[in-house]
C-alpha positions as MATLAB code, in Angstrom:
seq = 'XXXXXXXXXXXXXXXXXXXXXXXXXXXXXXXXXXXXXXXXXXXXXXXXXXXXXXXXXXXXXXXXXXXXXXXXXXXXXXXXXXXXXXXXXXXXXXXXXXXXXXXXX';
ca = [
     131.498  104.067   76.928;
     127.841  103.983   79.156;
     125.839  101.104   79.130;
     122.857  102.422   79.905;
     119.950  100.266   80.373;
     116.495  100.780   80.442;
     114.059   98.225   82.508;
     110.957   97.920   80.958;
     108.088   99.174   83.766;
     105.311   96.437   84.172;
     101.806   97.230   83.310;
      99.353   97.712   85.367;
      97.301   95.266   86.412;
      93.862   94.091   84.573;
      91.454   91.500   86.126;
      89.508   88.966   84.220;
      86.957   88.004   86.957;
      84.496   89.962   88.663;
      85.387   89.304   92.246;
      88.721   91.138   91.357;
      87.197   93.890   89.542;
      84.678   94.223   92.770;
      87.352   94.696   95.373;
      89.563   96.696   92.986;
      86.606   99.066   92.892;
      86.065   99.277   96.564;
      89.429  100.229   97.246;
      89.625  103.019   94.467;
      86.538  104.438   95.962;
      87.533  104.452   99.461;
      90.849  106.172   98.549;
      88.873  108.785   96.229;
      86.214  109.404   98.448;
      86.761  109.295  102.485;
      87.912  112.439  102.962;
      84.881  113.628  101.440;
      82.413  111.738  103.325;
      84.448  112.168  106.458;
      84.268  115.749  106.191;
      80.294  115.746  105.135;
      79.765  113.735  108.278;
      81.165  115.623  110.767;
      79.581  118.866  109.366;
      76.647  117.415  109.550;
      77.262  115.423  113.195;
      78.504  119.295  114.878;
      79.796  122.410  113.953;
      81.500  123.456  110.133;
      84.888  124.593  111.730;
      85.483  121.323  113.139;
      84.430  119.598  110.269;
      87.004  121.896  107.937;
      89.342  120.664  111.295;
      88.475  116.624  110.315;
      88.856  117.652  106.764;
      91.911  118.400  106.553;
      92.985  115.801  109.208;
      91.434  112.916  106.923;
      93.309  113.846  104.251;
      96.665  113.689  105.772;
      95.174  110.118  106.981;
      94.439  109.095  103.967;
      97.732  110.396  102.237;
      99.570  108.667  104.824;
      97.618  105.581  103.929;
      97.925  105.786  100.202;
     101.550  106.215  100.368;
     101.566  103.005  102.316;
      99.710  101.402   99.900;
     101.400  102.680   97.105;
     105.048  101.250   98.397;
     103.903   98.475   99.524;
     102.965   96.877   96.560;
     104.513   98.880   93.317;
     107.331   97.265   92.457;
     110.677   99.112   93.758;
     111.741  100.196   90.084;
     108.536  101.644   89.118;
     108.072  103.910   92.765;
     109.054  107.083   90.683;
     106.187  107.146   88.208;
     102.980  108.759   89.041;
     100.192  106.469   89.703;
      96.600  107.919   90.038;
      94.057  105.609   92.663;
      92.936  103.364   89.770;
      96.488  102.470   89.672;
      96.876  102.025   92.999;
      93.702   99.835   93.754;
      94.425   97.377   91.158;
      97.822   97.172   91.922;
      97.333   96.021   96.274;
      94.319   93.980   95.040;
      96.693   91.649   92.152;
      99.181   91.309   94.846;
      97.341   90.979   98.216;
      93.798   89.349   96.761;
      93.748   88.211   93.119;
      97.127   86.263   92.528;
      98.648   85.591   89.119;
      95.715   83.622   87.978;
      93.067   85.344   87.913;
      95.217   88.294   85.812;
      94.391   88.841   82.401;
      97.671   87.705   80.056;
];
């Protein structure tokens, strides 16, 4: 007979002060949004076919990055679940930034 055990996943992250909620933010907005603004700067800096070029370049950056990110600080057993920027964001600011105290219980 299988013993099959099932770990339960932790939650995410939630922040009871503002400072945590600030950077938490931050960091879901840069991951959301540079490849955007990247793209809308160099169009408007030169020429439209280099900015599709820087485009498409920032977002394999910034894939690279979130992936980096995102195994960095997800715990090992919880790697295989889907986790959206929000996600991500709050969980590299409770483990880099805001430490155990400052989480909500």
């Amino acid at each position: 007979m299988q013993d099959n055990i099932i770990d339960m996943i932790e939650p995410t992250p939630k922040f009871s002060s503002k400072k945590c909620k600030l950077i938490s933010l931050s960091i879901r907005i840069i991951l959301q949004y540079t490849t955007f603004a990247v793209g809308l700067i160099v169009w408007y800096i030169s020429d439209y076919f280099i900015a599709i070029g820087a485009l498409l370049l920032s977002f394999i950056v910034m894939g690279i990055v979130r992936s980096k990110i995102r195994n960095s600080v997800i715990p090992p057993k919880q790697r295989e679940y889907p986790y959206n920027d929000q996600g991500i964001a709050d969980w590299f600011t409770a483990r880099e930034f805001c430490y155990e105290e400052d989480l909500k219980e």
